[in-house]
Backbone bond lengths (Angstrom), bond angles and torsions (degrees), N, CA, C in turn:
res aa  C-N    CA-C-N  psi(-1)  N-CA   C-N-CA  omega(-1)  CA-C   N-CA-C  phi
1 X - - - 1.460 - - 1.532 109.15 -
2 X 1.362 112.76 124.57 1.690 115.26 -169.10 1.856 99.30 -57.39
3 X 1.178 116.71 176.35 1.483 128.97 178.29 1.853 94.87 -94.62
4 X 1.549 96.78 146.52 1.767 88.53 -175.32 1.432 83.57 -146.73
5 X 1.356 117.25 135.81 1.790 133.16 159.10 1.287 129.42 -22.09
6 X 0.865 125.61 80.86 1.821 87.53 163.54 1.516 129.57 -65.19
7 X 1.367 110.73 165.35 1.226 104.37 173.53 1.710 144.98 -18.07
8 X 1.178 119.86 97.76 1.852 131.08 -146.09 1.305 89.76 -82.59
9 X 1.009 132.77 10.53 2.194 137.10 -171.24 1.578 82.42 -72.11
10 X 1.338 114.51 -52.00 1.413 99.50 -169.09 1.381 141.05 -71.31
11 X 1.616 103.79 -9.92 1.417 102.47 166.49 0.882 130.38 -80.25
12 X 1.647 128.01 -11.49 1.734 121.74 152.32 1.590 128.14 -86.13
13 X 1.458 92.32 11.36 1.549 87.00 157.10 1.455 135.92 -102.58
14 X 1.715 100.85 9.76 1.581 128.09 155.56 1.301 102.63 -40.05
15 X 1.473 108.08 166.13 1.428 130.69 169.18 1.323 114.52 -142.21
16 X 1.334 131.85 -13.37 1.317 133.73 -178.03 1.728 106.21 -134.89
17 X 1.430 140.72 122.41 1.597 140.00 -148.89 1.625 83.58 -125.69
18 X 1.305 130.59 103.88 1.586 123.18 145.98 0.977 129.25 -60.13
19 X 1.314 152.39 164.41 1.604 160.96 -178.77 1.357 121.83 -145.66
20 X 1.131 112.58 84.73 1.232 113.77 167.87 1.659 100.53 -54.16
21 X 1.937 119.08 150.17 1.113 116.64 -175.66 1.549 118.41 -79.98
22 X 1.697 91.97 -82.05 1.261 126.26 170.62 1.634 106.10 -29.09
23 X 1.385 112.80 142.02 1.598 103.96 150.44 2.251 97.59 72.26
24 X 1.391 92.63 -22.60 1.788 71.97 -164.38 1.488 112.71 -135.03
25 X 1.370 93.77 -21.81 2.002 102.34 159.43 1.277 108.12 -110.15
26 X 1.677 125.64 -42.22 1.363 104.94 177.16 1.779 92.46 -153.13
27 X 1.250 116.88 155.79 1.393 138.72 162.80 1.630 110.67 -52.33
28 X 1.140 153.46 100.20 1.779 133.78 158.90 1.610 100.02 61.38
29 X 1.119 121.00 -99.68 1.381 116.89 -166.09 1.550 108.98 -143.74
30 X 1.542 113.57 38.22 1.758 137.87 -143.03 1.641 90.20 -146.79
31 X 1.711 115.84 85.60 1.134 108.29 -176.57 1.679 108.83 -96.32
32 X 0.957 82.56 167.72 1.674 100.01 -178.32 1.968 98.70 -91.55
33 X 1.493 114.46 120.65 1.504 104.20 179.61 1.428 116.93 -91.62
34 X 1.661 111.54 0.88 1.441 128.12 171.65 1.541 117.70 -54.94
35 X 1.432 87.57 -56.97 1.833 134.49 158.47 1.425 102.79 -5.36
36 X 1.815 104.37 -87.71 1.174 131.56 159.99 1.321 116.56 -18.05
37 X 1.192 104.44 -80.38 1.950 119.78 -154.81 1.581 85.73 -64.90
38 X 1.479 140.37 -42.92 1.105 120.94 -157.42 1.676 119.06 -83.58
39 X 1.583 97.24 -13.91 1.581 94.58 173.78 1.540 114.38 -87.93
40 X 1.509 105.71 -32.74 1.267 123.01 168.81 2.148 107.10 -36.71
41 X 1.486 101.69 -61.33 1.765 111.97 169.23 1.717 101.81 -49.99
42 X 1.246 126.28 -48.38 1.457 103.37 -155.55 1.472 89.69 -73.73
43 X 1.318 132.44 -35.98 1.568 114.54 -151.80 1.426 111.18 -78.30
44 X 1.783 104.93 -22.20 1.473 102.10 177.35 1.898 103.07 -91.06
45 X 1.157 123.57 16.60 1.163 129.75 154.92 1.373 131.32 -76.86
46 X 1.838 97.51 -10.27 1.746 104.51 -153.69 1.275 141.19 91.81
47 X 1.211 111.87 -10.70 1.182 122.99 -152.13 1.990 88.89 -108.96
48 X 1.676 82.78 -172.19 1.917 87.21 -156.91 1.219 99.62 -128.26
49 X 1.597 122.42 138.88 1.439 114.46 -177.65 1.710 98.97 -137.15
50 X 1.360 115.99 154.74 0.989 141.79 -170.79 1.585 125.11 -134.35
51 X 1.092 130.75 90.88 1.626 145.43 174.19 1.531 107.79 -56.95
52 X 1.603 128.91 90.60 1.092 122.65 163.64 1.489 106.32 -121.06
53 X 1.667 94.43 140.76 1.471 98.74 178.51 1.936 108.55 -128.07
54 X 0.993 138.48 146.12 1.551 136.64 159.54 1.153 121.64 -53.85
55 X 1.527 136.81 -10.06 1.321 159.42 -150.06 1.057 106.32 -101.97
56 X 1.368 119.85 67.84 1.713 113.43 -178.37 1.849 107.14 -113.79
57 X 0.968 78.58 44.64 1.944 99.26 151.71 1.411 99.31 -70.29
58 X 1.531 122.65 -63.22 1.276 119.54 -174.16 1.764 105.50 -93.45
59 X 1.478 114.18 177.14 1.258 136.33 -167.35 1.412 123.34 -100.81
60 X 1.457 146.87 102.11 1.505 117.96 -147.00 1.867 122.88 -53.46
61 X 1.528 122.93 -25.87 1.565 94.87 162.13 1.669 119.79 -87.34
62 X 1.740 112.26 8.35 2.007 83.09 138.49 1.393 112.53 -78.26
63 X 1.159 147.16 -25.35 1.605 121.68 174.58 1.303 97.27 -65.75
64 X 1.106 136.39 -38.81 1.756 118.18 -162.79 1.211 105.91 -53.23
65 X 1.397 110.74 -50.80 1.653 108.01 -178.95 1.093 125.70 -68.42
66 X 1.781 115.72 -25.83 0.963 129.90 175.53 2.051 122.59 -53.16
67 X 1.473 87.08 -49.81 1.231 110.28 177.78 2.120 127.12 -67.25
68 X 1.903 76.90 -35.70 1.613 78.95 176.30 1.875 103.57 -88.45
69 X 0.875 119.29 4.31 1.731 108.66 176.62 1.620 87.63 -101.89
70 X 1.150 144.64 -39.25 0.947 140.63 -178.47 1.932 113.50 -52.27
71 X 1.240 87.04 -42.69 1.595 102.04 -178.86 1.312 127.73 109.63
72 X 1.471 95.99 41.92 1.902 107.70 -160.08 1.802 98.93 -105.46
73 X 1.314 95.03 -7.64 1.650 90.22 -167.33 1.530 118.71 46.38
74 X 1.306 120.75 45.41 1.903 108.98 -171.81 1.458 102.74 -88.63
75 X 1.596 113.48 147.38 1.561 121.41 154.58 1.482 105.35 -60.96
76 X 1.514 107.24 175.87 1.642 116.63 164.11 1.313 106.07 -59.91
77 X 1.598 113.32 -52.63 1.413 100.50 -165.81 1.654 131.97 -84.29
78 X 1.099 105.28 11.31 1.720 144.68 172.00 1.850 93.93 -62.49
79 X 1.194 123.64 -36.09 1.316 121.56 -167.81 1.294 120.26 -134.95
80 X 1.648 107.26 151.83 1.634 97.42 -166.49 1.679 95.50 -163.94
81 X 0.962 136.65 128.12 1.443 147.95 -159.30 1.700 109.17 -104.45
82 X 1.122 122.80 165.29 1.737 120.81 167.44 1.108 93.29 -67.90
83 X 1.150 155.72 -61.49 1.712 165.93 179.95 1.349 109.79 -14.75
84 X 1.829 98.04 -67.03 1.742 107.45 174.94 2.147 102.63 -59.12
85 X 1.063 124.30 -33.10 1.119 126.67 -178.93 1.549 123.34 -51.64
86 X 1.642 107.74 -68.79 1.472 126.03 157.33 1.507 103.06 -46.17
87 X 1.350 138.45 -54.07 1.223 125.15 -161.10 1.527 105.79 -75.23
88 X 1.162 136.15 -25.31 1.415 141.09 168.99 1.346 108.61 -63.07
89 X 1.384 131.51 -37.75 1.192 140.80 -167.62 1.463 103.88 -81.57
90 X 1.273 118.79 -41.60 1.409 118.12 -174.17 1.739 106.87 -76.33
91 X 1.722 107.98 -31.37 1.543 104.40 173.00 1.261 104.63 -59.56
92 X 0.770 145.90 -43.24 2.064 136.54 -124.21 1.944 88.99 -136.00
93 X 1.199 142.04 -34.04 1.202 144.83 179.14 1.622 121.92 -87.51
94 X 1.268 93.10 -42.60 2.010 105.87 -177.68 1.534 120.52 -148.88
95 X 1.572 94.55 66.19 0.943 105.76 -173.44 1.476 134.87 -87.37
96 X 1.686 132.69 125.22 1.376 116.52 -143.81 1.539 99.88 92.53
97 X 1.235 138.46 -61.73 1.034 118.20 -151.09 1.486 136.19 -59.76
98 X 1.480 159.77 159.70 1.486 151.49 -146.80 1.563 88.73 -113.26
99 X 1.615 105.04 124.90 1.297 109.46 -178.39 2.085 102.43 -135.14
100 X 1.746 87.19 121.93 1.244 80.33 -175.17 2.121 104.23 -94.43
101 X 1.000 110.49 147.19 1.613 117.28 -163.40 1.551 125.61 -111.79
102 X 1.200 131.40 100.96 1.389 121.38 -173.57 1.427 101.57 -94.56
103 X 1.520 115.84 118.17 1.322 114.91 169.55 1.280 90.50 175.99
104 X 1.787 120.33 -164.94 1.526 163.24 -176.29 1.372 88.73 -38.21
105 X 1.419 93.77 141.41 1.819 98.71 148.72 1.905 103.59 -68.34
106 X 0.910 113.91 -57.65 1.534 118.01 -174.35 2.172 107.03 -42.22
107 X 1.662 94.11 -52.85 1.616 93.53 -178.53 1.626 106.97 -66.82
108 X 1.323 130.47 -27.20 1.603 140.02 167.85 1.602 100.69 -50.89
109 X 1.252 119.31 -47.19 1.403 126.73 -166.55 1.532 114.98 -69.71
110 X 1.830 106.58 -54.44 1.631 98.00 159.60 1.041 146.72 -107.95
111 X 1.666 99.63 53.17 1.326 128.62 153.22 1.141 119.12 -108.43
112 X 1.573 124.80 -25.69 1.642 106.47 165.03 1.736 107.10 -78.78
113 X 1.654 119.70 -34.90 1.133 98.61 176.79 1.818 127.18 -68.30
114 X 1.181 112.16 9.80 1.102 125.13 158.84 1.713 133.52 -58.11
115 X 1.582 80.44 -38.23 1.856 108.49 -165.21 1.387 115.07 77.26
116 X 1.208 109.39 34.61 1.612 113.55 168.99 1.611 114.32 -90.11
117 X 0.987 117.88 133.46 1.821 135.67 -168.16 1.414 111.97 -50.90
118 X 1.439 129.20 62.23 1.403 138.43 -142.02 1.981 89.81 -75.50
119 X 1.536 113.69 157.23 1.588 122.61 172.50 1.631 89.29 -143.73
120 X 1.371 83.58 141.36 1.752 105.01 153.39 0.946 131.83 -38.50
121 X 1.123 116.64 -68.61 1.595 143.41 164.28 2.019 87.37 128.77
122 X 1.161 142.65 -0.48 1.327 125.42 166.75 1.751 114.03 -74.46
123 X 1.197 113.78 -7.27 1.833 119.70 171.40 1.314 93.26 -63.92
124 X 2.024 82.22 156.18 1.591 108.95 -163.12 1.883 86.58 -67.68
125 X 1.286 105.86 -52.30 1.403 124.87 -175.63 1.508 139.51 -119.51
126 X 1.062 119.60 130.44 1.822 125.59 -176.32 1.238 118.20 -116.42
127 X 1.720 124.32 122.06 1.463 128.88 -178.03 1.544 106.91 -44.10
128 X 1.466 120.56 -47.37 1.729 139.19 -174.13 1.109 103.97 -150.37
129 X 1.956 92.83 134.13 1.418 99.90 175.76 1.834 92.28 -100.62
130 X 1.414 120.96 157.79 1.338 121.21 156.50 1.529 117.00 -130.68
131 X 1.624 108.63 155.00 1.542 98.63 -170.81 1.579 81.15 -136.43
132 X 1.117 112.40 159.32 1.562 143.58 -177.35 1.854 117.95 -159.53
133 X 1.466 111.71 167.77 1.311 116.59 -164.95 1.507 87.04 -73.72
134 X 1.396 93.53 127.52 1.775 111.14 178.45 1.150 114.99 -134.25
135 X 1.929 121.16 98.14 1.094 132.33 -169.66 2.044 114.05 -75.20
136 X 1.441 82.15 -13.12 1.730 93.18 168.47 1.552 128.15 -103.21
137 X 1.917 108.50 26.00 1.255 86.61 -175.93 1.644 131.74 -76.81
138 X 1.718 88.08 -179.63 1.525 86.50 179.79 1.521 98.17 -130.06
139 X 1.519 109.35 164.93 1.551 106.75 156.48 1.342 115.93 -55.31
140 X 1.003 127.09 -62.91 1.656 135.35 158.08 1.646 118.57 10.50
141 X 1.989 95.82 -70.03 1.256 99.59 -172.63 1.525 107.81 -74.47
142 X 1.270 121.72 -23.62 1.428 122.28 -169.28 1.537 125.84 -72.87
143 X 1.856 93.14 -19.36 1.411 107.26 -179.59 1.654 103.94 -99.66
144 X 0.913 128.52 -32.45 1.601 143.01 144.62 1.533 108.72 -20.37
145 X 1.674 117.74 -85.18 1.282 136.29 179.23 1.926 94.11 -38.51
146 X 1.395 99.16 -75.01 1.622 88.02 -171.51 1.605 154.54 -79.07
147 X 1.718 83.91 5.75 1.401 109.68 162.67 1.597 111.16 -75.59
148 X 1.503 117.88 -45.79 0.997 131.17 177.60 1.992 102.51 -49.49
149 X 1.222 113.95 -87.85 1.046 116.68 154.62 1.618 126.17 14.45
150 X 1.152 100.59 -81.47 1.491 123.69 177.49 1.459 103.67 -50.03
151 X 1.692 118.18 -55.64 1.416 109.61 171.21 1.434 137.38 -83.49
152 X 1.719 92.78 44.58 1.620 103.18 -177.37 1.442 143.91 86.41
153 X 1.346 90.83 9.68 1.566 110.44 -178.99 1.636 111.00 -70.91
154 X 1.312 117.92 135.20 1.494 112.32 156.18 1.365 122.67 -44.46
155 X 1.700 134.93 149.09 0.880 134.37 -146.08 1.707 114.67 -133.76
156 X 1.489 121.01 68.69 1.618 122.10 -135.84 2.037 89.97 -114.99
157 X 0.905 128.22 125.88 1.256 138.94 135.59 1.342 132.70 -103.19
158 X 1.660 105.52 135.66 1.785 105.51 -168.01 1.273 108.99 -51.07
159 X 1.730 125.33 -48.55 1.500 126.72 -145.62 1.182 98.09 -166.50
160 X 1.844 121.73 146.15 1.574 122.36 -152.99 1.732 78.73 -113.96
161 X 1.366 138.49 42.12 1.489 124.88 -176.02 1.732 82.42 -80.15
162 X 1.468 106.74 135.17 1.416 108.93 164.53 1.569 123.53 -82.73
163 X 1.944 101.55 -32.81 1.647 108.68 166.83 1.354 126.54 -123.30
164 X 1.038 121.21 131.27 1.637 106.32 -178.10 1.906 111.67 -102.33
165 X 1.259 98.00 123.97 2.014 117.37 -161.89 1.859 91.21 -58.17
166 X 1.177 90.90 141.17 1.613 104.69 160.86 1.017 128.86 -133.84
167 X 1.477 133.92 -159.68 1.945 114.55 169.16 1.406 102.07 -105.68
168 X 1.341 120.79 21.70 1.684 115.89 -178.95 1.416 84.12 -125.96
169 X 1.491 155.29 -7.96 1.293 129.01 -123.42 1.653 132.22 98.22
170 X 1.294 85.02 158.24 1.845 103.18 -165.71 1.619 116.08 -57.29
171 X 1.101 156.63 158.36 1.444 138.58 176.17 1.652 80.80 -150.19
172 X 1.336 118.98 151.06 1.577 143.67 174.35 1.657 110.30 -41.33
173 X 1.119 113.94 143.18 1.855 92.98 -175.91 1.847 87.01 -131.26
174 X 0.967 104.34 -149.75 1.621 143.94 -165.41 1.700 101.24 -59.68
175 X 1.368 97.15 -59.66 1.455 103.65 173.33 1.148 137.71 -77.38
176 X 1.473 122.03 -19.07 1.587 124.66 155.42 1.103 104.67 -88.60
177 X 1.436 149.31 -4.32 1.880 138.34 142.98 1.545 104.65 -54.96
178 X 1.449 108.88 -37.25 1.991 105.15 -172.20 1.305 104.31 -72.19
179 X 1.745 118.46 -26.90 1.417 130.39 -166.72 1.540 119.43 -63.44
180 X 1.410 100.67 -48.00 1.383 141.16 179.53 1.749 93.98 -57.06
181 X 1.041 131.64 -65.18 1.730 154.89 -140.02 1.731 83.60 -91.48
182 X 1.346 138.00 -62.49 1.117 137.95 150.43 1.878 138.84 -20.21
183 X 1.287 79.50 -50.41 1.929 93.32 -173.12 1.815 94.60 -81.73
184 X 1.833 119.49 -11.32 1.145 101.94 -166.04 1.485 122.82 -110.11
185 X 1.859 96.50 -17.60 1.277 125.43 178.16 1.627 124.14 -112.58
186 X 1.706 113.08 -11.02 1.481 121.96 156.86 1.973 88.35 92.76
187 X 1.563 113.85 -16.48 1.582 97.05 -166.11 2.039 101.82 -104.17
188 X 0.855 103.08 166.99 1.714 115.14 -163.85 1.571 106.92 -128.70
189 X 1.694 105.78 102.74 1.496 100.09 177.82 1.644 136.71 -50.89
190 X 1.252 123.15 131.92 1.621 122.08 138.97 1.653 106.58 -18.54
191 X 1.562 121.47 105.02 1.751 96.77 162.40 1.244 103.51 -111.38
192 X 1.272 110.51 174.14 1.812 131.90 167.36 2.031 106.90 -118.80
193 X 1.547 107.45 -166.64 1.288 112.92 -168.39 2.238 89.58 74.68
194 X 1.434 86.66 -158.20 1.461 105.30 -166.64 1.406 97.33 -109.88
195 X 1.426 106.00 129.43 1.427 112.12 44.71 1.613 94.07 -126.51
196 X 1.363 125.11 36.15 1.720 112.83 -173.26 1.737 99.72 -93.99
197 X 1.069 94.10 -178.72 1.757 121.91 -153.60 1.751 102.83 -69.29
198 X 1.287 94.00 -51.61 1.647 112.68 -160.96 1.891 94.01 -62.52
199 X 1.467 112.74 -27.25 1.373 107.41 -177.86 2.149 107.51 -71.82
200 X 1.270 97.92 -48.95 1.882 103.75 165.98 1.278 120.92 -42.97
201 X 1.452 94.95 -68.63 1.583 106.09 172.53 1.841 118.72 -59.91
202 X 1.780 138.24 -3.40 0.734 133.89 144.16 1.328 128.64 -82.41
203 X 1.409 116.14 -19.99 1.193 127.78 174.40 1.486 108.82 -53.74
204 X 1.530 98.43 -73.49 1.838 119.44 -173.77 1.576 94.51 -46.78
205 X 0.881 142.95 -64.75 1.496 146.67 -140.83 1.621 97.23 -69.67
206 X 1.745 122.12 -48.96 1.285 126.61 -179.12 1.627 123.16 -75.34
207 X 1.653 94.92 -9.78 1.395 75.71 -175.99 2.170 96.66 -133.57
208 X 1.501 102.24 5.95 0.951 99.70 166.49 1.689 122.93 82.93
209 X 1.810 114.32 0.98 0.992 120.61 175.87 1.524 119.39 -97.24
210 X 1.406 129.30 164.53 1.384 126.14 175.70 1.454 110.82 -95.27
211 X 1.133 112.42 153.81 1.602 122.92 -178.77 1.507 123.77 -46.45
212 X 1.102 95.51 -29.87 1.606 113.95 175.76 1.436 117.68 -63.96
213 X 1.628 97.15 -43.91 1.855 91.01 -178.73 1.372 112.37 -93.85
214 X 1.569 114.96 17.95 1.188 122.41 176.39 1.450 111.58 -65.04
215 X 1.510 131.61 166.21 0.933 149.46 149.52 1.416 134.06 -144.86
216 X 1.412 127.50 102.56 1.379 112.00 -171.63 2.166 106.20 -104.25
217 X 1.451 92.14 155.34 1.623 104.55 179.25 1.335 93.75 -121.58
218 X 1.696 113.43 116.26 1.584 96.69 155.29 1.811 89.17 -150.79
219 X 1.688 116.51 -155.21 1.031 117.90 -148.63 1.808 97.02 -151.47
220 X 1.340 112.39 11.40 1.571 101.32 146.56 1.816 106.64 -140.32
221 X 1.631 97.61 162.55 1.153 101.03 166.96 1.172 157.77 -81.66
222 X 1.320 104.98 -9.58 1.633 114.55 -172.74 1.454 88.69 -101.66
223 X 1.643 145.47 38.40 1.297 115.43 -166.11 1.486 91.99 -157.48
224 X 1.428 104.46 -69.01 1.558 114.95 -176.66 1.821 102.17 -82.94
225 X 1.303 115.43 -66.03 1.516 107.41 -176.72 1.833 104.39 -37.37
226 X 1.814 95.10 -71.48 1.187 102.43 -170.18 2.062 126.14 -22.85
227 X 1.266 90.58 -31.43 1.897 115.08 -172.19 1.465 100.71 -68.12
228 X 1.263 117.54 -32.82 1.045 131.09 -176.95 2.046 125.50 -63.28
229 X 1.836 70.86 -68.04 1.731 84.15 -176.68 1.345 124.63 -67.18
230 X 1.712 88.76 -27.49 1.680 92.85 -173.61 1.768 111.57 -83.55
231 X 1.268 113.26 -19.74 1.178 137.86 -175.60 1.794 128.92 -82.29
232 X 1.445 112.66 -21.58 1.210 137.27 -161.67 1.574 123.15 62.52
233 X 1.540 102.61 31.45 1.226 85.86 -161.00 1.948 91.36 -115.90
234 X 1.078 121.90 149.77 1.765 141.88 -152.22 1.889 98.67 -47.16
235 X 0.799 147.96 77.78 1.830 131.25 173.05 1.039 118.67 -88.14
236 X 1.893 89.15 127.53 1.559 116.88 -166.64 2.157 98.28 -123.66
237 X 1.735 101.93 111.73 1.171 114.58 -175.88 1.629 118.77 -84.69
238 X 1.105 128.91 122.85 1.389 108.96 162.19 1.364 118.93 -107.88
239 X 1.311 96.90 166.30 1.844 89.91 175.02 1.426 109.26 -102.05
240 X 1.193 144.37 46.11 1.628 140.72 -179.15 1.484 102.47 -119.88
241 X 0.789 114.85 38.57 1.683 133.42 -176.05 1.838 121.30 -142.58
242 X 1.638 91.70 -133.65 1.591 76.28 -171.96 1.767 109.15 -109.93
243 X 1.072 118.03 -5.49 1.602 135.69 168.67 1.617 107.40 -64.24
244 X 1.161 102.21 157.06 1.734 129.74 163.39 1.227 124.52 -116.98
245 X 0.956 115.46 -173.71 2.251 128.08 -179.83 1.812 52.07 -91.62
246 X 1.427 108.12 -120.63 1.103 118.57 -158.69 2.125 146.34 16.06
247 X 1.406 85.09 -41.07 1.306 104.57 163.28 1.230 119.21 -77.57
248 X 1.763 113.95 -25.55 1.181 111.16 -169.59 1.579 113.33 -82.72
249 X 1.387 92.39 -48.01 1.552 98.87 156.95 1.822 145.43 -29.99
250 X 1.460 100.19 -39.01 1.258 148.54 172.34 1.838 99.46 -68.21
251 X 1.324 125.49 -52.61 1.286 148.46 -144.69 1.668 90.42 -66.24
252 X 1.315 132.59 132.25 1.152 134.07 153.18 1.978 115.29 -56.43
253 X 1.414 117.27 151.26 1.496 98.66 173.29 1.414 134.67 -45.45
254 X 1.433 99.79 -28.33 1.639 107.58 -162.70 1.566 88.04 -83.26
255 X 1.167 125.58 -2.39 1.846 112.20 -168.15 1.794 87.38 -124.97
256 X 1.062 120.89 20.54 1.955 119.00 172.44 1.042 101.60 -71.84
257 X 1.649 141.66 158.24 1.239 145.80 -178.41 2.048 90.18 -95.96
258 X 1.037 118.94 162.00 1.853 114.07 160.23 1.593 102.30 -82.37
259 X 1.094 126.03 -37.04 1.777 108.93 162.15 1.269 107.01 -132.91
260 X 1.434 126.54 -165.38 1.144 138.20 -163.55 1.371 122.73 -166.87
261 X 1.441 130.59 110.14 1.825 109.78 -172.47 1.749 102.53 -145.87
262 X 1.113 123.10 170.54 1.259 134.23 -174.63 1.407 104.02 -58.10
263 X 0.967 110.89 -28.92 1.793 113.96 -167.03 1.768 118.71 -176.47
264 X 1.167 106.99 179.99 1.822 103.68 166.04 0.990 94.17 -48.18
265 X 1.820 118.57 -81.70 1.383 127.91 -155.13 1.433 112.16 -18.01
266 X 1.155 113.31 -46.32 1.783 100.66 -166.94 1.547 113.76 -102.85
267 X 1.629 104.65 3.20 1.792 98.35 143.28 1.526 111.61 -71.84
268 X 1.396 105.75 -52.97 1.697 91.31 -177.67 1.385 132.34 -36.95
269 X 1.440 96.93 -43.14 1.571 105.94 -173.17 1.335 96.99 -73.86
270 X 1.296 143.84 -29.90 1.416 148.97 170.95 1.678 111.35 -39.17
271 X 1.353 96.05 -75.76 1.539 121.06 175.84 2.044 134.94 -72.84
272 X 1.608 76.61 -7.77 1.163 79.40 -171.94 1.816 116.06 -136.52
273 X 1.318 90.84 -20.76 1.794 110.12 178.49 1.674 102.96 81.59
């Protein structure tokens, strides 16, 4: 039986619009101009939008720039990464503690400007190891991360995305680096990003809204919907990403999106005519 709407009255009675990036505002560097015009409507609606992505390869002012050449016009505080998430968590949860880091030179960067207890990864030992989408890995770091590991380190990844969408195709993400770190050390990280709690509960706290008037748009399920259902907060699926009708179909209840559409475009026209 195809997936069918319910009543769309309720998505303009949101107050806060999430965005998943990848896959759901624009492809790699292949934007969607629907994208555009439709966030462009909520803000002159009043309403409040927020750019979160799991993709903390980059740092949130590369999306700013990212976003304003794109044509998103976003503030700083418009955006917020799994990265900014984990790094909040490590301030206020484990604090002081020596964290060795697999990822970006850029994600390496705002974590020391954080003042978090940065390691090499050549120590005998690390309080937490963390792994994130790392377009620079090496064997090095992987044998690093899981040696560490092995000698008792906490076990933290930003975001469980297994692929991250491009305009050629899928490339390895966050979650087949945790996969890898897993199959070698038998232990299974703590993650952050979506769809876990600590990402909602940072949301609400920064921008001051309740879960209820939440709304998130993104374009997979175990990550962005999932944030949603488990979270109380509104899930809105598209298919211009890495999902199908098909998958959805497939989808147990607890993993159903609350609507579902080809793209923004046909929320706009929903919400906006």
């Amino acid at each position: 039986m195809a997936f069918k709407n319910p009543d769309t009255a309720i998505l303009n009675e949101k107050e806060l619009y999430i965005f998943d990036m990848d896959g759901t505002i624009y492809l790699g560097y292949n934007v969607f101009p629907f994208a555009i015009r439709f966030i462009n409507n909520l803000r002159a609606a009043g309403k409040r939008v927020l750019f979160f992505t799991n993709n903390a390869s980059h740092t949130s002012d590369f999306y700013v720039q990212k976003l304003s050449k794109l044509g998103f016009s976003p503030t700083r505080e418009e955006i917020m990464t799994s990265g900014d998430v984990t790094i909040e968590f490590l301030r206020r949860h484990r604090d002081g503690k020596s964290v060795y880091l697999v990822g970006t030179d850029e994600l390496v960067e705002s974590f020391k400007d954080a003042g978090i207890n940065m390691l090499t990864g050549d120590e005998e030992k690390a309080d937490i190891v963390v792994t994130s989408f790392d377009t620079t890995m090496t064997y090095k770091k992987m044998d690093d991360a899981c040696r560490l590991v092995r000698g008792g380190a906490e076990y933290l990844s930003t975001h469980p995305d297994f692929n991250c969408p491009t305009e050629t195709g899928f490339i390895p993400d966050s979650g087949a680096i945790a996969a890898f770190v897993t199959a070698s050390t038998g232990k299974t990280p703590t993650y952050f990003g979506k769809p876990y709690k600590e990402t909602v509960e940072m949301i609400s706290e920064a921008t001051g809204v309740s879960v209820e008037k939440m709304c998130i748009f993104g374009d997979r399920l175990y990550t962005d919907i999932a944030l949603g259902k488990k979270h109380g907060v509104t899930a809105v699926l598209v298919y211009s990403g890495e999902t199908t009708p098909e998958d959805v179909e497939a989808a147990t209840v607890a993993e159903k999106p609350d609507y579902a559409f080809p793209s923004l475009d046909e929320v706009d026209q929903v919400m906006f005519g």
